[in-house]
mmCIF file of the N, C-alpha and C atoms, coordinates in Angstrom:
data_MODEL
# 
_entry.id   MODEL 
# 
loop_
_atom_site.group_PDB 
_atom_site.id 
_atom_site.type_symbol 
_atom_site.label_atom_id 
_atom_site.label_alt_id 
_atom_site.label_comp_id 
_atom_site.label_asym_id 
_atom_site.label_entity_id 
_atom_site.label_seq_id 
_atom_site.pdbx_PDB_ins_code 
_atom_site.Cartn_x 
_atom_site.Cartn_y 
_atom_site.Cartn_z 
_atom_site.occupancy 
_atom_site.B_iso_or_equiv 
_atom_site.pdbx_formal_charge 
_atom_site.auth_seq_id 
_atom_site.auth_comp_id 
_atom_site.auth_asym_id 
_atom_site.auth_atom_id 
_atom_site.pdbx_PDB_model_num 
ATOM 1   N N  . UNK A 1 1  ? 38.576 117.069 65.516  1.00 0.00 ? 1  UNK A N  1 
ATOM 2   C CA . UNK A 1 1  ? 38.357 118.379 64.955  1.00 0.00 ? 1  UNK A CA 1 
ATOM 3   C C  . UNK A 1 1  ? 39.677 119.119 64.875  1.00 0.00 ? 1  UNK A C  1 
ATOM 4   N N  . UNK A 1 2  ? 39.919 119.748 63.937  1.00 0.00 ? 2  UNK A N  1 
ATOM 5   C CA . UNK A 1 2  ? 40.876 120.601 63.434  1.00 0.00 ? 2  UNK A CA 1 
ATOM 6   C C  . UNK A 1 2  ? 41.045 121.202 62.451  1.00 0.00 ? 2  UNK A C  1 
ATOM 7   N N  . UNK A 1 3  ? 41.924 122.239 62.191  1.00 0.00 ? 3  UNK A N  1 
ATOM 8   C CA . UNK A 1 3  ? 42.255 122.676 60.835  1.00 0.00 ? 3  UNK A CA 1 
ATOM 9   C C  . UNK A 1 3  ? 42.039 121.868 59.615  1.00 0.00 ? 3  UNK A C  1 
ATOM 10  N N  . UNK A 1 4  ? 42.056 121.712 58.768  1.00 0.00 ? 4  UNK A N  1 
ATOM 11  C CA . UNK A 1 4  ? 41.965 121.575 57.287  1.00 0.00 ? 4  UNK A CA 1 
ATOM 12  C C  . UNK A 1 4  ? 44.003 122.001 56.802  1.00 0.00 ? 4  UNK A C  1 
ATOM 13  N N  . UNK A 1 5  ? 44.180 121.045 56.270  1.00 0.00 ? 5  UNK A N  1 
ATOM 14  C CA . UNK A 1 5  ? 45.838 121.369 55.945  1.00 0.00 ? 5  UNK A CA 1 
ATOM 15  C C  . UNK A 1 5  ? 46.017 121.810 54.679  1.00 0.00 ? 5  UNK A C  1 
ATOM 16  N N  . UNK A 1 6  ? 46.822 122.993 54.914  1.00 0.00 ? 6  UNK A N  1 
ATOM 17  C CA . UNK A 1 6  ? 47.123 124.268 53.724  1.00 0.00 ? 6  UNK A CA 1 
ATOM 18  C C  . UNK A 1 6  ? 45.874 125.130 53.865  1.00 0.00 ? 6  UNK A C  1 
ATOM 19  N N  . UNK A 1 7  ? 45.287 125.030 54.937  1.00 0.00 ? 7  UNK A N  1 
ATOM 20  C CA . UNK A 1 7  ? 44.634 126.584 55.046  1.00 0.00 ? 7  UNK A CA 1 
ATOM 21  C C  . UNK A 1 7  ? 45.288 127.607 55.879  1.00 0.00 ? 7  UNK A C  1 
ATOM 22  N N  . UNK A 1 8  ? 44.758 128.851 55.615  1.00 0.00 ? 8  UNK A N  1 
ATOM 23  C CA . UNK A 1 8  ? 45.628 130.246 56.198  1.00 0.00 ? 8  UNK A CA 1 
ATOM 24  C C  . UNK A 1 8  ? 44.884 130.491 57.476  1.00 0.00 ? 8  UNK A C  1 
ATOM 25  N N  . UNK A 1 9  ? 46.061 130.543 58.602  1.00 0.00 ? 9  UNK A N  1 
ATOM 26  C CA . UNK A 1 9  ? 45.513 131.153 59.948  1.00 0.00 ? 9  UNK A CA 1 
ATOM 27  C C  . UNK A 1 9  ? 46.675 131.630 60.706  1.00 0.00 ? 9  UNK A C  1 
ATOM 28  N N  . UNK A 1 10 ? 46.055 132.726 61.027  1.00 0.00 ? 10 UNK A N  1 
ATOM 29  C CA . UNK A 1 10 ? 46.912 133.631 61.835  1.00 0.00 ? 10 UNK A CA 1 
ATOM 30  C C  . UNK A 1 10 ? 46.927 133.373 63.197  1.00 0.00 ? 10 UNK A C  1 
ATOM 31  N N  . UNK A 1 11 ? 48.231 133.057 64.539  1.00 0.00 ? 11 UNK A N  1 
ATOM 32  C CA . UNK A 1 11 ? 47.918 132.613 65.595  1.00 0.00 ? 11 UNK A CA 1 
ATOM 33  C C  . UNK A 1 11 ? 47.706 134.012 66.594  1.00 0.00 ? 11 UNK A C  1 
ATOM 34  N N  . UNK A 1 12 ? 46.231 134.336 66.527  1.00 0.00 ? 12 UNK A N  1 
ATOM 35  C CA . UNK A 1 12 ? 45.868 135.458 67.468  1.00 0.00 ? 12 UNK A CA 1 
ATOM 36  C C  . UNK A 1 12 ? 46.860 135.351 68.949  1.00 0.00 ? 12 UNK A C  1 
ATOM 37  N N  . UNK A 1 13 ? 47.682 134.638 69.375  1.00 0.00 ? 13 UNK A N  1 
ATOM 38  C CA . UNK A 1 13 ? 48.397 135.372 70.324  1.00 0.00 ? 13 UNK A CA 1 
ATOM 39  C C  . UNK A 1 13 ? 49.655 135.637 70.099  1.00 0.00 ? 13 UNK A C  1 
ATOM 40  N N  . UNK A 1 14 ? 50.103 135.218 69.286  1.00 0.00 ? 14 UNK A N  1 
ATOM 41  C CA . UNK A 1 14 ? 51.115 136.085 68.839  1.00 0.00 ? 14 UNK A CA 1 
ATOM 42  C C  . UNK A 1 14 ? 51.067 137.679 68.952  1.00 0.00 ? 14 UNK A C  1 
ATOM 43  N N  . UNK A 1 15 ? 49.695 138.155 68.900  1.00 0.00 ? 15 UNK A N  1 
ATOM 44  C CA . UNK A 1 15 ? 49.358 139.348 68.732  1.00 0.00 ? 15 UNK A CA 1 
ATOM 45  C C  . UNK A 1 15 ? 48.687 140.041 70.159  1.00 0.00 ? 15 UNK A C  1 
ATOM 46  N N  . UNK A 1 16 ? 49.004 139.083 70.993  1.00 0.00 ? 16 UNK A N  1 
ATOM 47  C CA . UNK A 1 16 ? 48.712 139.002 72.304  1.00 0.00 ? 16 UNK A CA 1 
ATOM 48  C C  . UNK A 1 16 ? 50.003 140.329 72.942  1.00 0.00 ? 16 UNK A C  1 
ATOM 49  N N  . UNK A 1 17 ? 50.940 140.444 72.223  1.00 0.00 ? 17 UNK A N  1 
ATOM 50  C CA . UNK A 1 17 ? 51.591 141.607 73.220  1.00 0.00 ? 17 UNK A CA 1 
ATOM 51  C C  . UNK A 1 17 ? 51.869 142.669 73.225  1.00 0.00 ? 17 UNK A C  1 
ATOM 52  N N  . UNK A 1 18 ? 50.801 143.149 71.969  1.00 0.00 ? 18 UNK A N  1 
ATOM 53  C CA . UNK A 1 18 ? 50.512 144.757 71.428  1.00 0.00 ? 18 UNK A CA 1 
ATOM 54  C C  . UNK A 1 18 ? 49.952 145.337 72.974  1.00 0.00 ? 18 UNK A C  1 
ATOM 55  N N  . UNK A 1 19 ? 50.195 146.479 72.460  1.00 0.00 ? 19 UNK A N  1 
ATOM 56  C CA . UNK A 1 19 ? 49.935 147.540 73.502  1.00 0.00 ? 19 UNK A CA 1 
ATOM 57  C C  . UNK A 1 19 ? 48.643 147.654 74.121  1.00 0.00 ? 19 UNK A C  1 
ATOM 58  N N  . UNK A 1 20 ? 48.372 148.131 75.178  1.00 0.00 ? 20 UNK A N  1 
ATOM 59  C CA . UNK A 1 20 ? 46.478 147.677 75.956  1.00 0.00 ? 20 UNK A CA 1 
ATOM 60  C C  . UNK A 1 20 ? 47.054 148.823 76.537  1.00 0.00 ? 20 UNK A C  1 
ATOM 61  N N  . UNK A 1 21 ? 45.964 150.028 75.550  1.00 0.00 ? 21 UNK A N  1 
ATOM 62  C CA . UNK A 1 21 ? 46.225 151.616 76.368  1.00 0.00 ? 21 UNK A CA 1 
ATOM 63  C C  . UNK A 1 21 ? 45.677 151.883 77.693  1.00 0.00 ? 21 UNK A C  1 
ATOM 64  N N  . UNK A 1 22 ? 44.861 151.166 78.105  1.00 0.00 ? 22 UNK A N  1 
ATOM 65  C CA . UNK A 1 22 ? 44.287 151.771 79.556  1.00 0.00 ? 22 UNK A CA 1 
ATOM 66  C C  . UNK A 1 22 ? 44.632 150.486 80.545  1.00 0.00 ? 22 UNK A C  1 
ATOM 67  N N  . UNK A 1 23 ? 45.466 149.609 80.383  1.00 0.00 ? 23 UNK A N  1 
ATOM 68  C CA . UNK A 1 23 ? 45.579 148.751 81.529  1.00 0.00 ? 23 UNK A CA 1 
ATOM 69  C C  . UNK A 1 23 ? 45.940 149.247 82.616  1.00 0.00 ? 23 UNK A C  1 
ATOM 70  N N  . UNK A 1 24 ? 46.938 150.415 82.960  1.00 0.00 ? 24 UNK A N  1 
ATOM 71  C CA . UNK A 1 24 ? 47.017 151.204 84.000  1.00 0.00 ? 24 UNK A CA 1 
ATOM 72  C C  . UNK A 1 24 ? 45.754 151.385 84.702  1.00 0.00 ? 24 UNK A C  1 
ATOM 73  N N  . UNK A 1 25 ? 45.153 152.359 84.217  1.00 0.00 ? 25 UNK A N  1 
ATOM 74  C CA . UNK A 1 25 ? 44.354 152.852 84.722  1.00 0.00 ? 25 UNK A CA 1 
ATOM 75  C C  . UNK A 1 25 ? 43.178 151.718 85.265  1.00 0.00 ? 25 UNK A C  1 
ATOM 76  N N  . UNK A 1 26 ? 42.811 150.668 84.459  1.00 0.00 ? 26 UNK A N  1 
ATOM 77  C CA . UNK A 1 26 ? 42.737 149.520 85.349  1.00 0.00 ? 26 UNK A CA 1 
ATOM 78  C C  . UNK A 1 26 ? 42.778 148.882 86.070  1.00 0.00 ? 26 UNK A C  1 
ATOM 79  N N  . UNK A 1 27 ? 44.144 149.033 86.443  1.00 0.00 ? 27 UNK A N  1 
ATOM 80  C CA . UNK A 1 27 ? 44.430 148.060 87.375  1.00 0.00 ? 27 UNK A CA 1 
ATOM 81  C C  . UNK A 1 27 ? 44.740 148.795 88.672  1.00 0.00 ? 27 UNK A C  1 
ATOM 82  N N  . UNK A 1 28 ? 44.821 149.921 88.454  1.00 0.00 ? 28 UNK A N  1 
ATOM 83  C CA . UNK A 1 28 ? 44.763 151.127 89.095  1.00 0.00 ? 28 UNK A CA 1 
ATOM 84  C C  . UNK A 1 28 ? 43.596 151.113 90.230  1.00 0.00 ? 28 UNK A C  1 
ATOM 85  N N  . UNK A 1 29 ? 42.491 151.220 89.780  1.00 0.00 ? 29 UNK A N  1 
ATOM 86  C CA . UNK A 1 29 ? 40.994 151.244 89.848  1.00 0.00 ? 29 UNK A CA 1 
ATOM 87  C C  . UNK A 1 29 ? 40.632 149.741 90.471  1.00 0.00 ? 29 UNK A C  1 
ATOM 88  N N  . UNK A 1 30 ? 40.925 148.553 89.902  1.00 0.00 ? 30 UNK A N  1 
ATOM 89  C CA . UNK A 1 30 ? 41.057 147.310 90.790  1.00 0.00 ? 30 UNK A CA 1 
ATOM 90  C C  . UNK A 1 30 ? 41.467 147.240 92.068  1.00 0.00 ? 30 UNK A C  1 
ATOM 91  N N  . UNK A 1 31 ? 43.201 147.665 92.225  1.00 0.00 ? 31 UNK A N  1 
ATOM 92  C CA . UNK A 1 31 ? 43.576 148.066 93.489  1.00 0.00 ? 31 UNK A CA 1 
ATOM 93  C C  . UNK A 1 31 ? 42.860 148.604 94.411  1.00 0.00 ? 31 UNK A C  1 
ATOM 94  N N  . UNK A 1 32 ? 42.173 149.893 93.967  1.00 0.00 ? 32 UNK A N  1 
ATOM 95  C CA . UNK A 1 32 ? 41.749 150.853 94.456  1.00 0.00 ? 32 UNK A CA 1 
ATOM 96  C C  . UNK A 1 32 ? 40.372 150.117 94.964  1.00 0.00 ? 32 UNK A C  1 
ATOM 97  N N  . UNK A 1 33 ? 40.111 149.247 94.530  1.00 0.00 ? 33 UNK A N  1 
ATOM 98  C CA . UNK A 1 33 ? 38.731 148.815 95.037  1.00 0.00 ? 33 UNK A CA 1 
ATOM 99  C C  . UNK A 1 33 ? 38.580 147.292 95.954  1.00 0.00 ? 33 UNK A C  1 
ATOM 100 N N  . UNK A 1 34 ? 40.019 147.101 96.042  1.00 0.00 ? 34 UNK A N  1 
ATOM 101 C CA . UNK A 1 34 ? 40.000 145.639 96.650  1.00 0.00 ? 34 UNK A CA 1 
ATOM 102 C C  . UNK A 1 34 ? 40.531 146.206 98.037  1.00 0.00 ? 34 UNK A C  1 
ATOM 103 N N  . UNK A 1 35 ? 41.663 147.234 98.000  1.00 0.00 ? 35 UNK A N  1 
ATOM 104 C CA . UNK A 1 35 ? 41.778 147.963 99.551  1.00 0.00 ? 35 UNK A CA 1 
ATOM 105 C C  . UNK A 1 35 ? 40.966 148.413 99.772  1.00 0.00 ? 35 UNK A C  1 
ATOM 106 N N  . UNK A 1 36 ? 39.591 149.299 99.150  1.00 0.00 ? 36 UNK A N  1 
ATOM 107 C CA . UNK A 1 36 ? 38.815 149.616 100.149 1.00 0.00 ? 36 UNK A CA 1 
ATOM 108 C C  . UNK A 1 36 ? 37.405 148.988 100.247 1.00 0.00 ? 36 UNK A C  1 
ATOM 109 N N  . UNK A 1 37 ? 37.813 147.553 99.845  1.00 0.00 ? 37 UNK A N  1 
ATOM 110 C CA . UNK A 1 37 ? 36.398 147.008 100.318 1.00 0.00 ? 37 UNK A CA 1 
ATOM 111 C C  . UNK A 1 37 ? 35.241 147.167 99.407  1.00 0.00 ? 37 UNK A C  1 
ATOM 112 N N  . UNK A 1 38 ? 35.490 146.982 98.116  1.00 0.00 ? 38 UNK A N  1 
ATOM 113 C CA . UNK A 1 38 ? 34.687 147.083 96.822  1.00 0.00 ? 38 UNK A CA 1 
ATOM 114 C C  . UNK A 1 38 ? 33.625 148.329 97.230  1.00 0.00 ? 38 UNK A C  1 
ATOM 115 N N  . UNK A 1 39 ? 34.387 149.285 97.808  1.00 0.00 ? 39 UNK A N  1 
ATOM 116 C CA . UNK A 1 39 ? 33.459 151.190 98.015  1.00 0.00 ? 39 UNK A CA 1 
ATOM 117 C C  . UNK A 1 39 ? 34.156 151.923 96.857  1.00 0.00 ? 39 UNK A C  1 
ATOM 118 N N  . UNK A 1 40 ? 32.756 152.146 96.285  1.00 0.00 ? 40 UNK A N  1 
ATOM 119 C CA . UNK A 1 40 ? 32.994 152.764 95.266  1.00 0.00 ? 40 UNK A CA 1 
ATOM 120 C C  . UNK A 1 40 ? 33.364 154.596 95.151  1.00 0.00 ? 40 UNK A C  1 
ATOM 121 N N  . UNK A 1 41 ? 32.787 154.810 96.135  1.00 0.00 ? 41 UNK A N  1 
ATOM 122 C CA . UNK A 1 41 ? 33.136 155.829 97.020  1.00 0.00 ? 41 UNK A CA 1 
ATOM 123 C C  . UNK A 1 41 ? 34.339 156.467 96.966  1.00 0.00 ? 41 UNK A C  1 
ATOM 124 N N  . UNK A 1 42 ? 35.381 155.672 97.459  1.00 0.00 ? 42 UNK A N  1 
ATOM 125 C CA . UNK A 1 42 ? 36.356 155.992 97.472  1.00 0.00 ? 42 UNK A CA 1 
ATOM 126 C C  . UNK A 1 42 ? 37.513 155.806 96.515  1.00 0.00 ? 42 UNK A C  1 
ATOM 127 N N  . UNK A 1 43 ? 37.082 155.240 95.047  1.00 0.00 ? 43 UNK A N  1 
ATOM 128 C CA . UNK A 1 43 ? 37.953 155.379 94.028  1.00 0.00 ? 43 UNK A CA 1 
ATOM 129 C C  . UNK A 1 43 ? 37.358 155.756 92.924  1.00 0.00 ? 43 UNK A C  1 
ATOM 130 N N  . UNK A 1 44 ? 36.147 157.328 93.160  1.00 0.00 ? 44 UNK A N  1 
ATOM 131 C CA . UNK A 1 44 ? 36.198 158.320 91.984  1.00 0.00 ? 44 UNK A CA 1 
ATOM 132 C C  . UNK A 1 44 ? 37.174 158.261 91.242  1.00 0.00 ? 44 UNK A C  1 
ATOM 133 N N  . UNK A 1 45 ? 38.091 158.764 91.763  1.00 0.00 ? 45 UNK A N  1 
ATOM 134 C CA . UNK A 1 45 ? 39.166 159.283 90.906  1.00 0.00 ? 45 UNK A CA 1 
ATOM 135 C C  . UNK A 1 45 ? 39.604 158.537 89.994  1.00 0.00 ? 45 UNK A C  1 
ATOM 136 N N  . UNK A 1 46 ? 39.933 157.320 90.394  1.00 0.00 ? 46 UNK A N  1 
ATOM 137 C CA . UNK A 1 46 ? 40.631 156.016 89.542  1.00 0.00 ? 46 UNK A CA 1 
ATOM 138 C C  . UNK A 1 46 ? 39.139 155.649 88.650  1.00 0.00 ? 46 UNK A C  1 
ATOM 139 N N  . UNK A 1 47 ? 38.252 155.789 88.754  1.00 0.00 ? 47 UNK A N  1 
ATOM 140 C CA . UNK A 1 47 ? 37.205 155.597 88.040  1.00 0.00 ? 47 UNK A CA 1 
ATOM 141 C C  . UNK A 1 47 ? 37.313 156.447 86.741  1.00 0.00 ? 47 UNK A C  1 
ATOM 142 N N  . UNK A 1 48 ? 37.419 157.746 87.014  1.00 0.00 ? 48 UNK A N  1 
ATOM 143 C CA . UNK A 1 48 ? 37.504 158.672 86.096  1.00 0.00 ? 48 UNK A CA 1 
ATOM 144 C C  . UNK A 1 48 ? 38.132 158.846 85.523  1.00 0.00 ? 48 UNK A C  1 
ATOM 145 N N  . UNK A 1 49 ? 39.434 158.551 85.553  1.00 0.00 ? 49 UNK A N  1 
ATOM 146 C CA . UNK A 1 49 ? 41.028 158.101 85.148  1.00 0.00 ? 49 UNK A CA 1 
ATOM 147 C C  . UNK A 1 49 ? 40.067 156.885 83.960  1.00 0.00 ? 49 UNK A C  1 
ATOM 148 N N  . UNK A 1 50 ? 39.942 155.941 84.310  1.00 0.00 ? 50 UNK A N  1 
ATOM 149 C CA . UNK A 1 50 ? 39.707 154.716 83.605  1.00 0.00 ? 50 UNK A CA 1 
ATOM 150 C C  . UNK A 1 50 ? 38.418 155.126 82.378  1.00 0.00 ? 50 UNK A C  1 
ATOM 151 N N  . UNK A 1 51 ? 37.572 155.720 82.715  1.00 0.00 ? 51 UNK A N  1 
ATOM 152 C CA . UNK A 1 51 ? 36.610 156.214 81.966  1.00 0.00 ? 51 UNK A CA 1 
ATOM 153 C C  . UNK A 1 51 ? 36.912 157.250 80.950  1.00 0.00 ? 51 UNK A C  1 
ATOM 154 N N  . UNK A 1 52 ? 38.166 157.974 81.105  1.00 0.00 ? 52 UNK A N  1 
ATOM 155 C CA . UNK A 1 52 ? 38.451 159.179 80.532  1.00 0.00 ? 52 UNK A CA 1 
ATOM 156 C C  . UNK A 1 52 ? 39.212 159.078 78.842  1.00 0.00 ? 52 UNK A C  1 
ATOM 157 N N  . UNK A 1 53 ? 40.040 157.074 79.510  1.00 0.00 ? 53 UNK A N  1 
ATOM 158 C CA . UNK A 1 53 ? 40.958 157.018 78.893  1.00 0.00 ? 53 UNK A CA 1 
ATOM 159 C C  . UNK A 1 53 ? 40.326 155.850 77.690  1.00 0.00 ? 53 UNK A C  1 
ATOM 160 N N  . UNK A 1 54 ? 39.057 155.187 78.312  1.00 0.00 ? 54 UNK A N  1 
ATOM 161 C CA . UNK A 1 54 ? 38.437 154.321 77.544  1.00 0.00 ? 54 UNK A CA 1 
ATOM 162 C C  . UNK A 1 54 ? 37.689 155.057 76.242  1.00 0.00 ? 54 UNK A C  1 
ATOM 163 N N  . UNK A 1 55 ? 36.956 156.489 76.964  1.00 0.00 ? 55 UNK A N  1 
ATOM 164 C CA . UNK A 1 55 ? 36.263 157.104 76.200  1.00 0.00 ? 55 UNK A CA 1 
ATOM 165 C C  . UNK A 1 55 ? 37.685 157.642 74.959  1.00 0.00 ? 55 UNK A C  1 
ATOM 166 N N  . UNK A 1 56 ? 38.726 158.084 75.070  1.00 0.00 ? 56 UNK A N  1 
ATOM 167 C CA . UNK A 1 56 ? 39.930 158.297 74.045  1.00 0.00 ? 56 UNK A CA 1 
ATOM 168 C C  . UNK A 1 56 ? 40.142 157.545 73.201  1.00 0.00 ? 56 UNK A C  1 
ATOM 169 N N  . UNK A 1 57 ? 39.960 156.154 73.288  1.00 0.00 ? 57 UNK A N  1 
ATOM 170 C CA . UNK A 1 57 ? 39.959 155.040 73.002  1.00 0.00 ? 57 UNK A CA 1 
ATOM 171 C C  . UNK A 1 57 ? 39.025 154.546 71.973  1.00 0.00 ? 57 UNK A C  1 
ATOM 172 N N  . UNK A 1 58 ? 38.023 155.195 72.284  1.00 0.00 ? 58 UNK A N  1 
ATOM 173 C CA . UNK A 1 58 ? 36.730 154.044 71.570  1.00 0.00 ? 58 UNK A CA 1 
ATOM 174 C C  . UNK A 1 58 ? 36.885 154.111 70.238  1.00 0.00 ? 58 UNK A C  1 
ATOM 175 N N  . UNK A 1 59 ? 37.744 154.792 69.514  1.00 0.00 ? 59 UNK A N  1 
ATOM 176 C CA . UNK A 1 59 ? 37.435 155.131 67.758  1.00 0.00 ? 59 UNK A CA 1 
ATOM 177 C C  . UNK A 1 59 ? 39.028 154.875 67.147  1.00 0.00 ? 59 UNK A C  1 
ATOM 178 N N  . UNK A 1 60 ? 39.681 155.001 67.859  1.00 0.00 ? 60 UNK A N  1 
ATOM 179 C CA . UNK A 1 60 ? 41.325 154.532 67.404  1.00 0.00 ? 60 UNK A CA 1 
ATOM 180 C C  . UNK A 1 60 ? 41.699 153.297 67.030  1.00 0.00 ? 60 UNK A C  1 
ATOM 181 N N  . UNK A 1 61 ? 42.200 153.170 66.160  1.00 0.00 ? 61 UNK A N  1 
ATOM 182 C CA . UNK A 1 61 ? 42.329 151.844 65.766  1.00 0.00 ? 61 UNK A CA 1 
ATOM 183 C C  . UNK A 1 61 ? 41.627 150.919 65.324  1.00 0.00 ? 61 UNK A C  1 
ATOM 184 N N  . UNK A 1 62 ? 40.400 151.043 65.332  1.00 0.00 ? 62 UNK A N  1 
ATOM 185 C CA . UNK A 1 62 ? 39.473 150.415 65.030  1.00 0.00 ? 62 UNK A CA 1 
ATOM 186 C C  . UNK A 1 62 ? 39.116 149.344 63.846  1.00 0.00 ? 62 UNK A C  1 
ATOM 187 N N  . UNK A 1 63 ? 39.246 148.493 63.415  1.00 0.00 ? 63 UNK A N  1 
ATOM 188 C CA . UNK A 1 63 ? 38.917 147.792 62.410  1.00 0.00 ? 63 UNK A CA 1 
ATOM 189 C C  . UNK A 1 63 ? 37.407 148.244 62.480  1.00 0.00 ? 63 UNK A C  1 
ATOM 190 N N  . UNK A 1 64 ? 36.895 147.751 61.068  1.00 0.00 ? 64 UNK A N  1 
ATOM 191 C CA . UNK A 1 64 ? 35.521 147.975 60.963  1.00 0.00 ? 64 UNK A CA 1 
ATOM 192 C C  . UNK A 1 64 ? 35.216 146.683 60.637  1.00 0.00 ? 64 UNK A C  1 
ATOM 193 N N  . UNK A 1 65 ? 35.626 145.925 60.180  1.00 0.00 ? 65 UNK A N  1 
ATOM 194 C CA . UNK A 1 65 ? 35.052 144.743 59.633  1.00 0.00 ? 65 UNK A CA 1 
ATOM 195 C C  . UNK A 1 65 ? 35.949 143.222 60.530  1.00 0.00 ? 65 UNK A C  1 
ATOM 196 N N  . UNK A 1 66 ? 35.702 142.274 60.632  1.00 0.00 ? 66 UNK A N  1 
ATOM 197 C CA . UNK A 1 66 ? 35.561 141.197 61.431  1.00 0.00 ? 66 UNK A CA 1 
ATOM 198 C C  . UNK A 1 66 ? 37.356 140.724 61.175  1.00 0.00 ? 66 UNK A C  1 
ATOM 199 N N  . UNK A 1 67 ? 37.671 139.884 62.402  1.00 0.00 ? 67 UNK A N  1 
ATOM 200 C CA . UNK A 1 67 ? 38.475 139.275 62.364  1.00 0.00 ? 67 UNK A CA 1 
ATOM 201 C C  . UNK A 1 67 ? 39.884 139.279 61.019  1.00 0.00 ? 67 UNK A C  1 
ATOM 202 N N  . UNK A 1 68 ? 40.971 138.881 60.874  1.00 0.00 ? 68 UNK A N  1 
ATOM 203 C CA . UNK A 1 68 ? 41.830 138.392 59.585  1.00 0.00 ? 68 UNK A CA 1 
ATOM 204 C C  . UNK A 1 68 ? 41.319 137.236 59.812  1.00 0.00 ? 68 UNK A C  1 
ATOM 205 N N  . UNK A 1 69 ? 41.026 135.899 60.454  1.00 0.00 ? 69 UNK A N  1 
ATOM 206 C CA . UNK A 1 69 ? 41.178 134.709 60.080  1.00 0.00 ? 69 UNK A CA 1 
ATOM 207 C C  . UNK A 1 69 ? 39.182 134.876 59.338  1.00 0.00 ? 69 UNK A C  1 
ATOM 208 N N  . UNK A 1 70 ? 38.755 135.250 60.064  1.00 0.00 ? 70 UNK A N  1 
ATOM 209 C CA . UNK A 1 70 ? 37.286 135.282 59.066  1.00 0.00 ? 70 UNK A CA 1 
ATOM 210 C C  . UNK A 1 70 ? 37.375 135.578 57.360  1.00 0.00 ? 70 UNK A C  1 
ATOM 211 N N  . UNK A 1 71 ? 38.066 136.565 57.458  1.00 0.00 ? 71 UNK A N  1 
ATOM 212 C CA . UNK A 1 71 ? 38.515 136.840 55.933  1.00 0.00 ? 71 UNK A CA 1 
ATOM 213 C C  . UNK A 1 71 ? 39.753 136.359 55.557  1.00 0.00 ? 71 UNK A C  1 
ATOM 214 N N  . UNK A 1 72 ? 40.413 135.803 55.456  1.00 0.00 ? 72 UNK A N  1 
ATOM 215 C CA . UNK A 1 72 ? 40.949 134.689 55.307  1.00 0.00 ? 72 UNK A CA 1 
ATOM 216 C C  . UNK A 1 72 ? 40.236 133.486 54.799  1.00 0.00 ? 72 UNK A C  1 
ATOM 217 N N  . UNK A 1 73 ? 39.470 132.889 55.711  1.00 0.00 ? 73 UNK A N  1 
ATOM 218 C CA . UNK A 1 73 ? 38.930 131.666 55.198  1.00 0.00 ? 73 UNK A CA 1 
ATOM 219 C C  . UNK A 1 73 ? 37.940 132.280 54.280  1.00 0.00 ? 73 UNK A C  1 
ATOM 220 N N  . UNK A 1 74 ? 36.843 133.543 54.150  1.00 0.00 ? 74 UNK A N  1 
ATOM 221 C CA . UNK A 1 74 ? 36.673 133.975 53.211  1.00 0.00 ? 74 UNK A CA 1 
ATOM 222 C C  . UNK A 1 74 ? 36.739 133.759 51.648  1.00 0.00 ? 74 UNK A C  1 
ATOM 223 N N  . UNK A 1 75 ? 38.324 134.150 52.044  1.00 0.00 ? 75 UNK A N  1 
ATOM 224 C CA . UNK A 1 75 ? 39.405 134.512 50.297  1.00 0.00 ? 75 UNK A CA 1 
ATOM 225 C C  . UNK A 1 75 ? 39.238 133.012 49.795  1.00 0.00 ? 75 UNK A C  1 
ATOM 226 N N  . UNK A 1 76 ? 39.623 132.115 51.036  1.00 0.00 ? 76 UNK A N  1 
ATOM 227 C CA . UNK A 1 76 ? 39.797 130.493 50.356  1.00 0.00 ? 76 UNK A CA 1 
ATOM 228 C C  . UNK A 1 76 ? 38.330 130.024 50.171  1.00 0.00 ? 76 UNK A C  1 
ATOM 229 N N  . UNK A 1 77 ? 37.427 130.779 50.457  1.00 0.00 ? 77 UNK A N  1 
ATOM 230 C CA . UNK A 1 77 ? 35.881 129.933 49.989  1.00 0.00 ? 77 UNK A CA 1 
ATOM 231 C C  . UNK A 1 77 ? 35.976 130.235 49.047  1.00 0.00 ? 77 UNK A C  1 
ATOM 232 N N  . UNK A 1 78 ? 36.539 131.337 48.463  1.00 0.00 ? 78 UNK A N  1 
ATOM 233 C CA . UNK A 1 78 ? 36.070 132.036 47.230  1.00 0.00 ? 78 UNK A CA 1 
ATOM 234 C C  . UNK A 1 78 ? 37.235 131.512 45.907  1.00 0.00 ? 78 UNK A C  1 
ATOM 235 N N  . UNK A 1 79 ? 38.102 130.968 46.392  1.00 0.00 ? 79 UNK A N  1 
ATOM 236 C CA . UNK A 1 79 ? 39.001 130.745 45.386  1.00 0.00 ? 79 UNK A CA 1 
ATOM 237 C C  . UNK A 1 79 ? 38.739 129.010 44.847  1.00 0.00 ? 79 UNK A C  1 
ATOM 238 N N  . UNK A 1 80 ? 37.927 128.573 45.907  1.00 0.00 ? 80 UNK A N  1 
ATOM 239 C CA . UNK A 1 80 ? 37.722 127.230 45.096  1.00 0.00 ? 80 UNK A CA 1 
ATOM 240 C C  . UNK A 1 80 ? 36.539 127.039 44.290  1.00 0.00 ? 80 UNK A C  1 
# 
């Protein structure tokens, strides 16, 4: 199994080192929960931090429609 040769594909990690706006606050909140013993209790804060910044998040950038390599192979169904 493999590609088909002379078709178009984009290597999704290449694109692997764009920016990830809330990893802070992530990993933040991970920390925060492995020192105290997965108590949730005690990392409100970093919770809210992480929730604050996801909710900022949810509509930015957004593609609406699927993948480039989906449309891609698309264009080439359609051209033969």
């Amino acid at each position: 199994m493999g590609r088909k040769a002379g078709g178009l594909y984009i290597n999704p990690r290449k694109f692997g080192t764009l920016s990830k706006p809330c990893m802070k606050e992530m990993l933040a909140l991970l920390n925060c929960l492995a020192t105290s013993g997965n108590n949730d209790d005690k990392c409100v804060k970093h919770k809210d931090l992480l929730r604050t910044c996801t909710d900022t998040q949810a509509g930015v950038g957004r593609k609406p429609w699927g993948s480039i390599n989906y449309h891609l192979h698309r264009l080439s169904r359609a051209k033969k």
